[in-house]
MARKEPA-199050 format. One record per residue: chain; residue in three letters; x, y, z negated of N, C-alpha, C, O, CB in turn. Coordinates in pm, 1 decimal, padded with zeros to 6 digits. Glycine has a CB too. Example, Ala and Ser with C-alpha at 12.3 -4.5 7.8 and 13.67 -1.06 7.14 Angstrom:
% residues 2
['A'; 'ALA'; [01319.0; -00569.0; -00780.0]; [01230.0; -00450.0; -00780.0]; [01320.0; -00330.0; -00780.0]; [01423.6; -00331.9; -00846.5]; [01130.8; -00447.3; -00904.6]] ['A'; 'SER'; [01285.0; -00225.0; -00708.0]; [01367.0; -00106.0; -00714.0]; [01290.0; 00003.0; -00787.0]; [01340.9; 00113.8; -00803.9]; [01408.4; -00059.8; -00572.5]] 
//
This chain:
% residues 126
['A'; 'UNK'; [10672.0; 10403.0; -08689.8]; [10619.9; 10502.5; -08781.7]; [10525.0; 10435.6; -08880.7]; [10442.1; 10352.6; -08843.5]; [10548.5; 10616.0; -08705.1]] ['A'; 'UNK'; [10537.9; 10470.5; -08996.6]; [10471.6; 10370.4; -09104.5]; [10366.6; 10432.3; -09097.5]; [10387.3; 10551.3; -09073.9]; [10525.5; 10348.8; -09254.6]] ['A'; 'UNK'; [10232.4; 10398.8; -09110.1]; [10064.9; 10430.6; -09121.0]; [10005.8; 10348.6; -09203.2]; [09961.6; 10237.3; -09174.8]; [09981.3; 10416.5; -08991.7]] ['A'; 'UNK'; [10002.7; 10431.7; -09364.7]; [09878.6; 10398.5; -09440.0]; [09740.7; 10431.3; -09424.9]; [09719.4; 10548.0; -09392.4]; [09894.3; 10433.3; -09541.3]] ['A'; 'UNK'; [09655.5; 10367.4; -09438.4]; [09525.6; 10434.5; -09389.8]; [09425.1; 10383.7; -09558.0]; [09445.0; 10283.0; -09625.8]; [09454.8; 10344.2; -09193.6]] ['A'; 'UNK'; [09362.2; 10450.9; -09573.0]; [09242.2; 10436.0; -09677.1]; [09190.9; 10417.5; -09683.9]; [09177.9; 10484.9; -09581.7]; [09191.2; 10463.9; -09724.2]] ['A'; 'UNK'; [09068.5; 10365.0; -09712.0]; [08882.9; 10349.9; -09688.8]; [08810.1; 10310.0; -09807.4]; [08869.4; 10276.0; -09909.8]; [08832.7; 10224.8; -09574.7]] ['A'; 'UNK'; [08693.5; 10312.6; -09798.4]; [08607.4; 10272.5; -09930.0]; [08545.0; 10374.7; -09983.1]; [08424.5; 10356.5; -10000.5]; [08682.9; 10215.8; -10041.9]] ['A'; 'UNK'; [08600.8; 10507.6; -10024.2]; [08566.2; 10604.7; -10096.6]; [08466.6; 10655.7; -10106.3]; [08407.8; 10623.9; -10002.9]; [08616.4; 10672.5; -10086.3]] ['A'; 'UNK'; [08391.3; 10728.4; -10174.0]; [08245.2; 10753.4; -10188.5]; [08171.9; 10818.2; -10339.2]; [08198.5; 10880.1; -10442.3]; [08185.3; 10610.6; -10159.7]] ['A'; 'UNK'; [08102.3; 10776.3; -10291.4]; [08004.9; 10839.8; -10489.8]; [07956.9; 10726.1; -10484.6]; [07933.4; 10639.9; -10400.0]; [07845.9; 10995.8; -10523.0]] ['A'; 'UNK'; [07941.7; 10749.9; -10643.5]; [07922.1; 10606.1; -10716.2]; [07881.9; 10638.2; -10876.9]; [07950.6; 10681.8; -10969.3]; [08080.8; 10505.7; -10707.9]] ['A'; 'UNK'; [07755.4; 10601.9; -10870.1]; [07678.0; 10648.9; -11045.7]; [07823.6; 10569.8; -11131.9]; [07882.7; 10465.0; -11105.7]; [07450.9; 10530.5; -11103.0]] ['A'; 'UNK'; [07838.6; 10638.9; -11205.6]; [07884.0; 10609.4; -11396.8]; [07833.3; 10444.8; -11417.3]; [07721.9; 10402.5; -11448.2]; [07757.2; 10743.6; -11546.7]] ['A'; 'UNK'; [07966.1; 10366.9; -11385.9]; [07925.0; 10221.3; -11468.2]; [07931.2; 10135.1; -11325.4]; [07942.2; 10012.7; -11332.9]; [07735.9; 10216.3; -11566.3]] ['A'; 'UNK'; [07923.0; 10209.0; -11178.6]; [07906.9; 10136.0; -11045.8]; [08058.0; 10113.2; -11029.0]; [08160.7; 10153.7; -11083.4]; [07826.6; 10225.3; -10913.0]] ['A'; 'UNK'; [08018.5; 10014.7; -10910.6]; [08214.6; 09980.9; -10855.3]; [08192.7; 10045.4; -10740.2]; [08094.7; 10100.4; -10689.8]; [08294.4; 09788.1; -10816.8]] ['A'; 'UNK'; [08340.1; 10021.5; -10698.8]; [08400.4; 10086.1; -10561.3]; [08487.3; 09962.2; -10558.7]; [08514.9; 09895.4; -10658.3]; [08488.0; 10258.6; -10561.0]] ['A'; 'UNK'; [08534.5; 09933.8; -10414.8]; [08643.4; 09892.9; -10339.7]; [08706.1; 09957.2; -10243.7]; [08677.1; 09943.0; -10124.9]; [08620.4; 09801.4; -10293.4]] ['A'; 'UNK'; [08792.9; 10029.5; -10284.6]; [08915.8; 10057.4; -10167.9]; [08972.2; 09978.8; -10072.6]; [08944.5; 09858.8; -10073.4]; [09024.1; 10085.9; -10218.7]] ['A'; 'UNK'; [09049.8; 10025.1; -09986.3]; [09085.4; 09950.3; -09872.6]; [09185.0; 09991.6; -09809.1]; [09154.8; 10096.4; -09752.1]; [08996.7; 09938.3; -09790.4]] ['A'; 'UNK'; [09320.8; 09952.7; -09784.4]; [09426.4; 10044.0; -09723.0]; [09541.3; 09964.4; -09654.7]; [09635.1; 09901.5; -09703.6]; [09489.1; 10137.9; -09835.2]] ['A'; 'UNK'; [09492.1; 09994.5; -09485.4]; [09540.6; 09915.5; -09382.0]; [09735.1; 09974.1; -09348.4]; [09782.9; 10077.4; -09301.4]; [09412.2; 09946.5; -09235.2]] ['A'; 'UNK'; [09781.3; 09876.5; -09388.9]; [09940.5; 09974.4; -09346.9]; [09955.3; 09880.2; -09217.0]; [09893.3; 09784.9; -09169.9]; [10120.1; 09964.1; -09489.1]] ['A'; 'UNK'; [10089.5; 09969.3; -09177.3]; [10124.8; 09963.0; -08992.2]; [10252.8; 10039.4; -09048.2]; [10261.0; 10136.4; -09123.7]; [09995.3; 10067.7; -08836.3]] ['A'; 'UNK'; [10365.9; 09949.5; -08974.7]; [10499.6; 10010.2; -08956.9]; [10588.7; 09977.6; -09054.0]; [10707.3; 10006.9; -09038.7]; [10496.4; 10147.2; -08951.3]] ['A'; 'UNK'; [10554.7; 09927.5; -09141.3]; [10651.5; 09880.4; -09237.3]; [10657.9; 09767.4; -09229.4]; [10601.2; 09716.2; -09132.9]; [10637.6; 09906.7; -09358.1]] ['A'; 'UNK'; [10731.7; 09676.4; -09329.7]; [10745.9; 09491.8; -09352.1]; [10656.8; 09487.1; -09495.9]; [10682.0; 09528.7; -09608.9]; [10956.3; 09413.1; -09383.3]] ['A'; 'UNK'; [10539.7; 09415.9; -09437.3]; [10428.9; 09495.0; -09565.0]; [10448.6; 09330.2; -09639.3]; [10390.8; 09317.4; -09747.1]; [10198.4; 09566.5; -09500.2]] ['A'; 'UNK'; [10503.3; 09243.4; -09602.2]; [10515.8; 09146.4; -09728.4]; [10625.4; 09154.1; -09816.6]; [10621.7; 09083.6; -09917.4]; [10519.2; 09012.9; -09689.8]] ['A'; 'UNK'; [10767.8; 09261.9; -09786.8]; [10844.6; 09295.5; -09889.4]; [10843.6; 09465.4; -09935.6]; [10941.0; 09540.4; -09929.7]; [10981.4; 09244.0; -09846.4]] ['A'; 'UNK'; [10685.5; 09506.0; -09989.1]; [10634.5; 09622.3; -09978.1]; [10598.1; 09615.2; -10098.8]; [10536.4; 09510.1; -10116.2]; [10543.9; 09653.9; -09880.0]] ['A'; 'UNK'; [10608.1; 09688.8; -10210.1]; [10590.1; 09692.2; -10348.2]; [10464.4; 09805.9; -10343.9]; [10500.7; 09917.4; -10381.3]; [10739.4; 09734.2; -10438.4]] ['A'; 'UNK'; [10339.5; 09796.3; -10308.9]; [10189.8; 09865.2; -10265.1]; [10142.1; 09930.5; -10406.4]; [10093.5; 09860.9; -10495.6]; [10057.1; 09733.7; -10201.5]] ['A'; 'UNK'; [10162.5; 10084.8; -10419.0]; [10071.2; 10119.1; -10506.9]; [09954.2; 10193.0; -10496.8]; [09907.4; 10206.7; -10383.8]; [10122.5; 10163.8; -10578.2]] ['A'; 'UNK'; [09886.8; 10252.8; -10608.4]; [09764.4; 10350.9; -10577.0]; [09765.7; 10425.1; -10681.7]; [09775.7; 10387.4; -10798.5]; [09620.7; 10292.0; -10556.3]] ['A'; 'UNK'; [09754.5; 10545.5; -10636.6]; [09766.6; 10696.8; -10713.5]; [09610.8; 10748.7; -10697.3]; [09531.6; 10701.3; -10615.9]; [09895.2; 10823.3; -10625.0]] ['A'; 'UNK'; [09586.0; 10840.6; -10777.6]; [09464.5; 10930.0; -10759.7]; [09535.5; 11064.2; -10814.9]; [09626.8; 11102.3; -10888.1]; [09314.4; 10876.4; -10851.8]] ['A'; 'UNK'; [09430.2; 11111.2; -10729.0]; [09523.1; 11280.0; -10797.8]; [09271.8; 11378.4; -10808.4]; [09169.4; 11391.3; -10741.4]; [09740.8; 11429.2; -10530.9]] ['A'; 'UNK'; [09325.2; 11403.5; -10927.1]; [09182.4; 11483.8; -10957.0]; [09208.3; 11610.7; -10920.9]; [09324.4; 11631.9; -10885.9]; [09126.4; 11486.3; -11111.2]] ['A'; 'UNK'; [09118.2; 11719.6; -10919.0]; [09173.6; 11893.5; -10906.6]; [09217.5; 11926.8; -11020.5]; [09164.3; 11902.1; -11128.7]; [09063.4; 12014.3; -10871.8]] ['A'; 'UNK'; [09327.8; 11990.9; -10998.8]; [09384.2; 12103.9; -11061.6]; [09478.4; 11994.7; -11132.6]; [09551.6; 12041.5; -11219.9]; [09278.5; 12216.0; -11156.7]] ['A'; 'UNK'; [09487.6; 11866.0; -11110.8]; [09602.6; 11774.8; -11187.6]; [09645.1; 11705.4; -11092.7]; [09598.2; 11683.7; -10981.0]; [09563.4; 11677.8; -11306.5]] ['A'; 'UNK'; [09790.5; 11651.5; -11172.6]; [09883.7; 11600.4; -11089.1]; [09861.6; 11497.0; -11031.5]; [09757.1; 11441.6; -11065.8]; [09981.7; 11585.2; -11135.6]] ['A'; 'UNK'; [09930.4; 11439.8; -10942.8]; [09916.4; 11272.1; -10861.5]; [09920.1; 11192.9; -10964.8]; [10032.1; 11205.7; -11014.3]; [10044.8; 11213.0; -10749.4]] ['A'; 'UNK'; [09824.6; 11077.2; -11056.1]; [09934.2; 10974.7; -11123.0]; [09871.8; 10843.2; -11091.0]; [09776.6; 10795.3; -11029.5]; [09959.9; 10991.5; -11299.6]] ['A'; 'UNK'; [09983.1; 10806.5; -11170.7]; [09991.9; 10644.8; -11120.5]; [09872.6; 10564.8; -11182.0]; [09842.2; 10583.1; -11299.9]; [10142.9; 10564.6; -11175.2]] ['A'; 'UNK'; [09797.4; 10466.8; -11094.9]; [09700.4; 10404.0; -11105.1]; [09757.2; 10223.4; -11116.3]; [09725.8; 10151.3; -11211.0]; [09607.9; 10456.1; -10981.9]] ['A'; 'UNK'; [09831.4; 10184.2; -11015.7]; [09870.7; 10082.3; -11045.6]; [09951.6; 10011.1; -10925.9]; [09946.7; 10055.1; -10811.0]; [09765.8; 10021.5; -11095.5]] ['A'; 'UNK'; [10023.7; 09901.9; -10960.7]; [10096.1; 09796.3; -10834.5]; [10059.6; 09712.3; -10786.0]; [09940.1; 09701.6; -10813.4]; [10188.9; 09734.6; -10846.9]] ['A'; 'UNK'; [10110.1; 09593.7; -10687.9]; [10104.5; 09503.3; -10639.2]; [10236.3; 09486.3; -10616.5]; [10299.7; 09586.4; -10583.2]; [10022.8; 09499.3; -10553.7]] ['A'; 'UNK'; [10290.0; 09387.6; -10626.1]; [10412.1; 09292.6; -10613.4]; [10410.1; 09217.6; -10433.0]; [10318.7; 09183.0; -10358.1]; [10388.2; 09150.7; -10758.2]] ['A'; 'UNK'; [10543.8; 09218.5; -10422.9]; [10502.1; 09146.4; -10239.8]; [10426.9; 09030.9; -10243.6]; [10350.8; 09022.8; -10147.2]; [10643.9; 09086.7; -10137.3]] ['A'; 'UNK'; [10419.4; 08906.5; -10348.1]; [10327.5; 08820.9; -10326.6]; [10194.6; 08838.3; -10339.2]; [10102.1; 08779.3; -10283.5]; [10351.2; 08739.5; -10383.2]] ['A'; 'UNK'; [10194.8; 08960.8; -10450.3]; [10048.4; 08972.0; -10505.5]; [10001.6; 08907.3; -10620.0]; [09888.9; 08899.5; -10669.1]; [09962.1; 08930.7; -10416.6]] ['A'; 'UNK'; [10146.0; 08847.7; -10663.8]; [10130.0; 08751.5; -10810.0]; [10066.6; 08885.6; -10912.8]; [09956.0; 08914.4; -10958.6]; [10327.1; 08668.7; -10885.5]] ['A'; 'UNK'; [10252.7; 08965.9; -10919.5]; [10224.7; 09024.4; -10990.5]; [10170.4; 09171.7; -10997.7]; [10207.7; 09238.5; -10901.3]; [10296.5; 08999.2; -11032.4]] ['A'; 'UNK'; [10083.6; 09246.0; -11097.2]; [10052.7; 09340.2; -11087.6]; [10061.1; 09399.1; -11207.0]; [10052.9; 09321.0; -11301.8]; [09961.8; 09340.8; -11032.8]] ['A'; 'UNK'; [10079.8; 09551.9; -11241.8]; [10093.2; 09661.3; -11300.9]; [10023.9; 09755.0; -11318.6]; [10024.9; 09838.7; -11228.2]; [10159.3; 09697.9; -11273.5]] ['A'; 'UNK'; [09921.1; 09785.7; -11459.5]; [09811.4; 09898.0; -11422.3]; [09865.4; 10041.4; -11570.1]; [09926.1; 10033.7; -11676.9]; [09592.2; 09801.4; -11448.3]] ['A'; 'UNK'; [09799.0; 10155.9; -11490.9]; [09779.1; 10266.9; -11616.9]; [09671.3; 10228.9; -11727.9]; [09551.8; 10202.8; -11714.3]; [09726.4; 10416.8; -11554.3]] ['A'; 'UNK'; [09735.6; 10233.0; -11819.8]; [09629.9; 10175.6; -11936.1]; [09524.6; 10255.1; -11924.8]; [09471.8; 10237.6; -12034.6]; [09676.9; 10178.2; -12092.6]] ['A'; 'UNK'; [09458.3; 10329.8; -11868.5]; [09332.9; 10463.6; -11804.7]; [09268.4; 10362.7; -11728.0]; [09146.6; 10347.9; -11737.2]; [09393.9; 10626.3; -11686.0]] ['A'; 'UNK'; [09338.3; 10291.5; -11652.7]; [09280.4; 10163.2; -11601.7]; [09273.0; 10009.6; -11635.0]; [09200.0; 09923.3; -11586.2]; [09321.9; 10160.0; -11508.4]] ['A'; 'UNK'; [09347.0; 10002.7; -11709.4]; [09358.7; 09845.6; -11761.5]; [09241.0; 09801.3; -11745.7]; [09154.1; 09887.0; -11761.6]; [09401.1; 09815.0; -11910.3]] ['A'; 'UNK'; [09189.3; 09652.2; -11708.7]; [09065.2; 09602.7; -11749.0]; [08948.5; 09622.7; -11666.0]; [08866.2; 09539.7; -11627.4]; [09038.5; 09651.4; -11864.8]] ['A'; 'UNK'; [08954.6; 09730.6; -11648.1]; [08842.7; 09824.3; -11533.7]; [08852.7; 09777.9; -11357.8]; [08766.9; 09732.1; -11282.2]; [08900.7; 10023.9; -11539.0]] ['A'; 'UNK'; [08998.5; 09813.7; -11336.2]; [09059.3; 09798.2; -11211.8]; [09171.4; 09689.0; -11185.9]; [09262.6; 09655.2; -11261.3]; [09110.1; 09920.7; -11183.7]] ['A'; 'UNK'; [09133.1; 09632.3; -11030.2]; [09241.5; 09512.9; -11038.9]; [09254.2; 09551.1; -10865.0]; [09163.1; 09599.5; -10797.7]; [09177.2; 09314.0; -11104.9]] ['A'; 'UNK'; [09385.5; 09516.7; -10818.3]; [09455.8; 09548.2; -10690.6]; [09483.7; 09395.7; -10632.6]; [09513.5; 09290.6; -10689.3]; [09604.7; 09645.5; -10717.0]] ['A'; 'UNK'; [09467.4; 09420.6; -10533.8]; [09478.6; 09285.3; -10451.4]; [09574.2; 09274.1; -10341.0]; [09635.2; 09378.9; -10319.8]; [09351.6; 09253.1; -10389.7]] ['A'; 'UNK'; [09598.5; 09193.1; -10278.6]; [09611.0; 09251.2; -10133.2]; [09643.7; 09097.4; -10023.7]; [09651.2; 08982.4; -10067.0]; [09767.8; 09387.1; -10132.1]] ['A'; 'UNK'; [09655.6; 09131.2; -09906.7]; [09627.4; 09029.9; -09788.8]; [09758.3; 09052.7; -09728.3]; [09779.0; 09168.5; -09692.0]; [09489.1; 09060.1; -09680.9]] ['A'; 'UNK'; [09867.7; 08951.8; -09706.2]; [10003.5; 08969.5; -09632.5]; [09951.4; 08943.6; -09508.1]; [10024.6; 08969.2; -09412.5]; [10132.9; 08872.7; -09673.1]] ['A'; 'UNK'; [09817.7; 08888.8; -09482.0]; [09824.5; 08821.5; -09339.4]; [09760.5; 08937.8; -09260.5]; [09754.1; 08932.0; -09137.7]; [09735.4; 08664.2; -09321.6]] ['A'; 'UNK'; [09712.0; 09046.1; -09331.7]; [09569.9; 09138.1; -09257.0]; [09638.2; 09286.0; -09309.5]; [09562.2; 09382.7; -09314.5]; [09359.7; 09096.7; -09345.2]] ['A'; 'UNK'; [09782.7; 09303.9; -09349.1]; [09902.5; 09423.2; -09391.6]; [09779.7; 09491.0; -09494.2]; [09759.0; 09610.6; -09473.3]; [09982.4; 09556.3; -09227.6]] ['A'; 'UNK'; [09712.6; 09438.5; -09581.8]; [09632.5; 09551.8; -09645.8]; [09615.5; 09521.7; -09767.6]; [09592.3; 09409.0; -09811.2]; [09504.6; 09581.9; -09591.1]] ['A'; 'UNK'; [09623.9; 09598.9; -09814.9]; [09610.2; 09615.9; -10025.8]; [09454.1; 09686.5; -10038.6]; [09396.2; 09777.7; -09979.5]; [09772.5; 09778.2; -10128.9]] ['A'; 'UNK'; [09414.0; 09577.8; -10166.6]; [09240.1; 09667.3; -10202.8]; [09259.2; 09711.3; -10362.5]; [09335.1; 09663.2; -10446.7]; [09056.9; 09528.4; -10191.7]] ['A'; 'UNK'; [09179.8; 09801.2; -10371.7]; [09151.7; 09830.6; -10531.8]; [08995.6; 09824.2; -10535.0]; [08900.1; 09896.3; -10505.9]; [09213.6; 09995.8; -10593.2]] ['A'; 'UNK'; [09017.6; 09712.4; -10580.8]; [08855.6; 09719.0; -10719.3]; [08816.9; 09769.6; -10788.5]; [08843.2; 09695.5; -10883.2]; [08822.6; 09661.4; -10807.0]] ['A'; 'UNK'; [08759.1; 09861.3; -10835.1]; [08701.4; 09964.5; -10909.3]; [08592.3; 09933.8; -11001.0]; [08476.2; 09943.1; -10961.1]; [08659.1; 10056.0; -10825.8]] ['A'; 'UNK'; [08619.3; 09897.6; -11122.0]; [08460.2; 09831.6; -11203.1]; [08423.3; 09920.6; -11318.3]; [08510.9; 09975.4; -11385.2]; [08476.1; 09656.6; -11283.6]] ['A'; 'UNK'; [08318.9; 09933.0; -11338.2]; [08296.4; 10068.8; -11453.8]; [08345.5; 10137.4; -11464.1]; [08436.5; 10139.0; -11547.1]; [08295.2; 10074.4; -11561.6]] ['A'; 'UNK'; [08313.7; 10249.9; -11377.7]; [08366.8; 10403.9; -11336.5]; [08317.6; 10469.9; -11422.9]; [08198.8; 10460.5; -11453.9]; [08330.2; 10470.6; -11201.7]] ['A'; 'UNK'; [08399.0; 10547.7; -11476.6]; [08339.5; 10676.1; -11566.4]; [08365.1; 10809.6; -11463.6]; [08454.9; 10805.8; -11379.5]; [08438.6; 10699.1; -11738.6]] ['A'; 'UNK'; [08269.4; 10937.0; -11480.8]; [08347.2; 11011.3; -11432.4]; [08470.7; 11065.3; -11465.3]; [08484.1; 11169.0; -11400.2]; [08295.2; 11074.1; -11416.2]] ['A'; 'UNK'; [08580.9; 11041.1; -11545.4]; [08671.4; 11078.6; -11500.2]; [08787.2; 10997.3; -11458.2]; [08907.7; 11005.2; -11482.0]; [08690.7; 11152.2; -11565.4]] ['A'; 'UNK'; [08706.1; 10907.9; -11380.8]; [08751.8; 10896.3; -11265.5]; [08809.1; 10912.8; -11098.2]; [08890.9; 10857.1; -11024.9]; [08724.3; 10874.7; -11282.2]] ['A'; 'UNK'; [08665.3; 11077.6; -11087.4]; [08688.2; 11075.3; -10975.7]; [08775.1; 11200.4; -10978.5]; [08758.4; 11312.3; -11027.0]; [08572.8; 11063.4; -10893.0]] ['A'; 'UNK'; [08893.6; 11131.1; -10895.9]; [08998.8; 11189.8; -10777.9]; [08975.4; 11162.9; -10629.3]; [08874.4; 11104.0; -10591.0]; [09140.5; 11130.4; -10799.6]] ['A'; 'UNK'; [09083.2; 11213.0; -10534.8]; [09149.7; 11160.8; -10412.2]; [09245.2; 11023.5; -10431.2]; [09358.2; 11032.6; -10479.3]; [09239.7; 11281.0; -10356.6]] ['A'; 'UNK'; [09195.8; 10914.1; -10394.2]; [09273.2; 10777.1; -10470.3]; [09358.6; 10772.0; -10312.1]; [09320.2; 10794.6; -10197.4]; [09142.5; 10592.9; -10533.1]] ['A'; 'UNK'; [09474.9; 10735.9; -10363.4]; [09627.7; 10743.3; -10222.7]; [09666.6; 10598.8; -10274.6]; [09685.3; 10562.2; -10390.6]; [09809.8; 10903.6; -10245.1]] ['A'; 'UNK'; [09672.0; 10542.4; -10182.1]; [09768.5; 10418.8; -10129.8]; [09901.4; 10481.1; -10039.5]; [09923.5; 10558.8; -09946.6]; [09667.5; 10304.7; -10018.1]] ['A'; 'UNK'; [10000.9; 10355.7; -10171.2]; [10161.8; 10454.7; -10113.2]; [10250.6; 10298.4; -10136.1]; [10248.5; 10208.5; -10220.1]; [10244.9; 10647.0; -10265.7]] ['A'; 'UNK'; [10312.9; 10322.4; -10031.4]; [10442.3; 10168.9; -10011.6]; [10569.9; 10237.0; -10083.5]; [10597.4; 10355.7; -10100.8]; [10503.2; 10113.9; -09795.9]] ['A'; 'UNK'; [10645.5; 10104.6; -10123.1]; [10750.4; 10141.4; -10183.2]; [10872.0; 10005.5; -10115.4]; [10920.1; 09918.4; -10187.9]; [10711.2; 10151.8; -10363.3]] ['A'; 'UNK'; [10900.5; 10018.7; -09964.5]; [10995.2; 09867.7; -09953.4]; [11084.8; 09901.3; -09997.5]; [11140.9; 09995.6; -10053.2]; [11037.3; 09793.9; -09825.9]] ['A'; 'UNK'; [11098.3; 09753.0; -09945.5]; [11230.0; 09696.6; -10045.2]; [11236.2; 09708.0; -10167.2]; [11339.7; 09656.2; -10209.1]; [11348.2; 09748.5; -10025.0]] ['A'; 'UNK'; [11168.7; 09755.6; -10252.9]; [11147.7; 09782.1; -10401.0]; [11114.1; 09697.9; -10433.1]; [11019.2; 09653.9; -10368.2]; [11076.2; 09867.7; -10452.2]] ['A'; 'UNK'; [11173.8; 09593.5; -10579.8]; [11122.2; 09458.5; -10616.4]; [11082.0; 09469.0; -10769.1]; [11059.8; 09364.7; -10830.7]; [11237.1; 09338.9; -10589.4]] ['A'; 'UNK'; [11071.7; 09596.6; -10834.4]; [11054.0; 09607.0; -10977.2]; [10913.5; 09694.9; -11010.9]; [10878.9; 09813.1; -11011.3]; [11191.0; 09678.8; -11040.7]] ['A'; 'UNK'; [10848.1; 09547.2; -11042.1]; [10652.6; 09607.0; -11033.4]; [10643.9; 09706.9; -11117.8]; [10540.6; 09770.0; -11095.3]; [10511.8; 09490.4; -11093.8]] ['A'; 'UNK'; [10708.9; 09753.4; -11210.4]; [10721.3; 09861.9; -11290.4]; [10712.9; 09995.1; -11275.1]; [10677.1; 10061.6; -11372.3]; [10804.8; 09854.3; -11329.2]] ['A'; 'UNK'; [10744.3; 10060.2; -11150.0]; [10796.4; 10196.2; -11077.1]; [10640.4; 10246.4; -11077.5]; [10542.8; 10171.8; -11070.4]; [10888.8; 10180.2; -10896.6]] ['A'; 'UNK'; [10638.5; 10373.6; -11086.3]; [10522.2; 10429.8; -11135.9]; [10566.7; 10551.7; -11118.6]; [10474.2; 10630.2; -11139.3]; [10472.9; 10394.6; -11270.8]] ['A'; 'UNK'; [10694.9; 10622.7; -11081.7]; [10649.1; 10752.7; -11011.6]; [10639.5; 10809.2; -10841.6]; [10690.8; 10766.5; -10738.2]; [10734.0; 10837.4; -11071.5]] ['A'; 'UNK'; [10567.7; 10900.1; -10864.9]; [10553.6; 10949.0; -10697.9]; [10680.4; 10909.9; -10618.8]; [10684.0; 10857.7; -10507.4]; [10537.7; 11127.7; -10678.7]] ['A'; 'UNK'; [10788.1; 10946.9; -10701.8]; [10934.1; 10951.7; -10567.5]; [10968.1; 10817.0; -10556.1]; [11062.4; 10793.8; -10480.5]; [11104.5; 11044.1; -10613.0]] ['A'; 'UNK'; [10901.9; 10697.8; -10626.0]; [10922.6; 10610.8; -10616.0]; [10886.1; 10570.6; -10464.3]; [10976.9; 10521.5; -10397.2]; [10879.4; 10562.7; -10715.7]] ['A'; 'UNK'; [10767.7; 10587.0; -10409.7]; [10697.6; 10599.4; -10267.5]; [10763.3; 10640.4; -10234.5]; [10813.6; 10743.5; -10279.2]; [10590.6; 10652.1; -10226.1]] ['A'; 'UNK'; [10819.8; 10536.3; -10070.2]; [10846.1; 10650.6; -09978.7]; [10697.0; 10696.0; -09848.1]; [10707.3; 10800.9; -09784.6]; [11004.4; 10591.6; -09891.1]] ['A'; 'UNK'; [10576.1; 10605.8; -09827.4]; [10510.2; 10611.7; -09780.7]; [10360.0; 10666.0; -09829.9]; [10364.3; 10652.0; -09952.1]; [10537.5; 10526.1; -09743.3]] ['A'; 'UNK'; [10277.0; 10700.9; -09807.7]; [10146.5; 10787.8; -09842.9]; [10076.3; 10741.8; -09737.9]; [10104.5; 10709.5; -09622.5]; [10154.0; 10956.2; -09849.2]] ['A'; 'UNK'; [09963.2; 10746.6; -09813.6]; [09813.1; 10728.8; -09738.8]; [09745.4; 10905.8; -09714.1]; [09777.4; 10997.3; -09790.0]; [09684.8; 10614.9; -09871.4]] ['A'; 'UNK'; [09669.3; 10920.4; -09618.9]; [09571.8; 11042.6; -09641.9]; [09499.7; 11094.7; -09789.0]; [09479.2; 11206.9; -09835.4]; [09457.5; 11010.0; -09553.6]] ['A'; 'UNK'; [09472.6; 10960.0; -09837.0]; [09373.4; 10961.5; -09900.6]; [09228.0; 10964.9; -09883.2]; [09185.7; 10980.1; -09768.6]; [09397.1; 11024.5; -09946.8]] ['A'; 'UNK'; [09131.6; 10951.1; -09996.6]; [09009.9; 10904.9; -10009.0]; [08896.8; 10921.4; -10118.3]; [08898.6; 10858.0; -10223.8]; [09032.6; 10800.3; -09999.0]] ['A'; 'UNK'; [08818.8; 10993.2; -10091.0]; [08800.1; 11043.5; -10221.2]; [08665.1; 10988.6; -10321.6]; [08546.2; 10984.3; -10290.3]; [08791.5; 11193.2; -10195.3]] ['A'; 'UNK'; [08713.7; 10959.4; -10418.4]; [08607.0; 10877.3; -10550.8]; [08501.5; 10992.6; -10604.0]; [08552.4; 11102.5; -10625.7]; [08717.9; 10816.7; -10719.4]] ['A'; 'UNK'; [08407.3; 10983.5; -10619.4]; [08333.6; 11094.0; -10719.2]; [08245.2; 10986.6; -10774.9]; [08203.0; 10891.6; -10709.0]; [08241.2; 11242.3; -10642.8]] ['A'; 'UNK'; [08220.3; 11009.8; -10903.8]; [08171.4; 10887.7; -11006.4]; [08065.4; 11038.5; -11054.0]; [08119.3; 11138.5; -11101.5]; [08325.1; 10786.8; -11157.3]] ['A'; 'UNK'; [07952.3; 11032.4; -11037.1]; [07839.2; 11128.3; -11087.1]; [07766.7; 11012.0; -11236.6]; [07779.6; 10890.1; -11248.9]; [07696.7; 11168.2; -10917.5]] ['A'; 'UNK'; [07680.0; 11129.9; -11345.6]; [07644.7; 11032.5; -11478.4]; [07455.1; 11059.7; -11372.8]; [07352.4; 11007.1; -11415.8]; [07688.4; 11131.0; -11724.1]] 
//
């Protein structure tokens, strides 16, 4: 049974970082195409950004370009997001979601995932 798990989340003044954290279990997490979604209230899930199975390459929402960078550890199954100069509207529920066997860092919608995290939730206060 595949298990994403989340962590990091919190409040965080306007301009502070965050690091996420999201332990998977059950999948083959080095041919795992790892993304991260946030979903705010009253709006939809969207796409935040990728990781590639090596971790070479990565893919961000230009909402994030620059700001945020994704990492991740094949040896410890876990993908991080860095979070640098948060504005508030930033804060959502940020989801870590697997996509195996998927090899095209590009994919950026929900059905692209077949796996989900709980989630975790960001609040960026001014």
């Amino acid at each position: 049974q595949v298990q994403l798990v989340e962590s990091g989340g919190g409040l965080v003044q306007a301009g502070g970082s965050l690091r996420l954290s999201c332990a998977a279990s059950g999948l083959t997490f080095s041919t795992t195409i790892m993304g991260w979604f946030r979903q705010a209230p009253g709006k939809e899930r969207e796409f935040v950004g990728n990781i590639g199975w090596s971790g070479i390459s990565t893919f961000y929402a230009d909402s994030v370009k620059g700001r945020f960078t994704i990492s991740r550890d094949n040896a410890k199954n876990t993908v991080y997001l860095q979070m640098n100069s948060l504005k508030p509207e930033d804060t959502a529920v940020y989801y870590c979601a697997g996509a195996p066997g998927h090899w095209l860092i590009t994919i950026r919608r929900v059905t692209d995932f077949g796996s989900w995290g709980q989630g975790t939730q960001v609040t960026v206060f001014t």
